[in-house]
C-alpha positions in Angstrom: -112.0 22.6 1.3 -112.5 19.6 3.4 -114.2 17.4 0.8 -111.0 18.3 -1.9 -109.0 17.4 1.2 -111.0 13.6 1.7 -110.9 13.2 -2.3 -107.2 13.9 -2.1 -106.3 11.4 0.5 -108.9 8.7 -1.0 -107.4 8.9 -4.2 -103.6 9.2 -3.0 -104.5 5.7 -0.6 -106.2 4.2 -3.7 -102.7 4.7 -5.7 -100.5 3.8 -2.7 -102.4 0.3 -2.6 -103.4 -0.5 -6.3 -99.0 -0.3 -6.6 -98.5 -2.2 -3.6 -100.9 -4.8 -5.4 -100.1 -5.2 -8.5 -96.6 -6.2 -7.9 -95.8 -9.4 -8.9 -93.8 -11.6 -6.8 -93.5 -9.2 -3.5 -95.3 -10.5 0.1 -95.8 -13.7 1.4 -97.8 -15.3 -1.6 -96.2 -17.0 -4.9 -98.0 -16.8 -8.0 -97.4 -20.4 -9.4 -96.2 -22.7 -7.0 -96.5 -23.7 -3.9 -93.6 -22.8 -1.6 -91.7 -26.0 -3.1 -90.1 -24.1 -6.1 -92.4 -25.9 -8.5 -93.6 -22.4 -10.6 -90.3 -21.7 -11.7 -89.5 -25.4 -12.9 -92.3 -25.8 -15.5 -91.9 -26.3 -18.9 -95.1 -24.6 -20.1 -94.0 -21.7 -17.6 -90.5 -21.0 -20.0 -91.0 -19.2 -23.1 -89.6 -20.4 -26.6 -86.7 -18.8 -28.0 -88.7 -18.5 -31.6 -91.7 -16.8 -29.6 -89.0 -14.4 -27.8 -87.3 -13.5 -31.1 -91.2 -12.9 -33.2 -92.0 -10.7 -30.1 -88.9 -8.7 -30.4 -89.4 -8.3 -34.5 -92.6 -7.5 -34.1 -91.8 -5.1 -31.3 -88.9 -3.4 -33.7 -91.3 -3.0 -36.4 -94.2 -1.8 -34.1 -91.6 0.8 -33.0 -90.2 2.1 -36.5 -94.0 2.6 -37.3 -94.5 4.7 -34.7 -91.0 7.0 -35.3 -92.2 7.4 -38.8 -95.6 8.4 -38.1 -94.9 10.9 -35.2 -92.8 12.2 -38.0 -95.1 12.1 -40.5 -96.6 14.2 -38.2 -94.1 16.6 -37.1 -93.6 17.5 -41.0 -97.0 17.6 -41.2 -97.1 20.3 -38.3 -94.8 22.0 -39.9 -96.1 22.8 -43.3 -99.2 24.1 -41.4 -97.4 26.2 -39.3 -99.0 24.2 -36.0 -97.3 24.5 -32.7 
């Protein structure tokens, strides 16, 4: 009982601080500049309007692909008579 108890709270700590973590741009450090506004400013930093429209086609498409196959697989399901 006590050891399930210990996993349980090591486990729900590990999850509280691995989100706290990973957040980007929360707390007192900047990723990318330094303090003066600089990160923000960059050229290199600002994506290209051609590389934002290819990764929204190519999201689209990867997104039709999936709908057809999970439908590919629901009639599939249904001609075997799988729930």
């Amino acid at each position: 009982m006590l050891n399930r108890l210990a996993l349980l709270l090591c486990t729900s700590v590990f999850i509280f601080l691995a989100a706290c973590g990973g957040s980007k741009g929360s707390g007192a450090q900047s990723s990318g500049g330094t303090g003066k506004g600089e990160g923000l400013t960059k050229q290199d930093d600002v994506p290209k309007v051609d590389e934002l429209k290819k990764a929204h086609e190519e999201a689209v498409s990867i997104t039709e692909e999936n709908h057809n196959l999970a439908r590919e697989i629901f009639d599939l399901q249904n001609k075997l008579n799988v729930e």
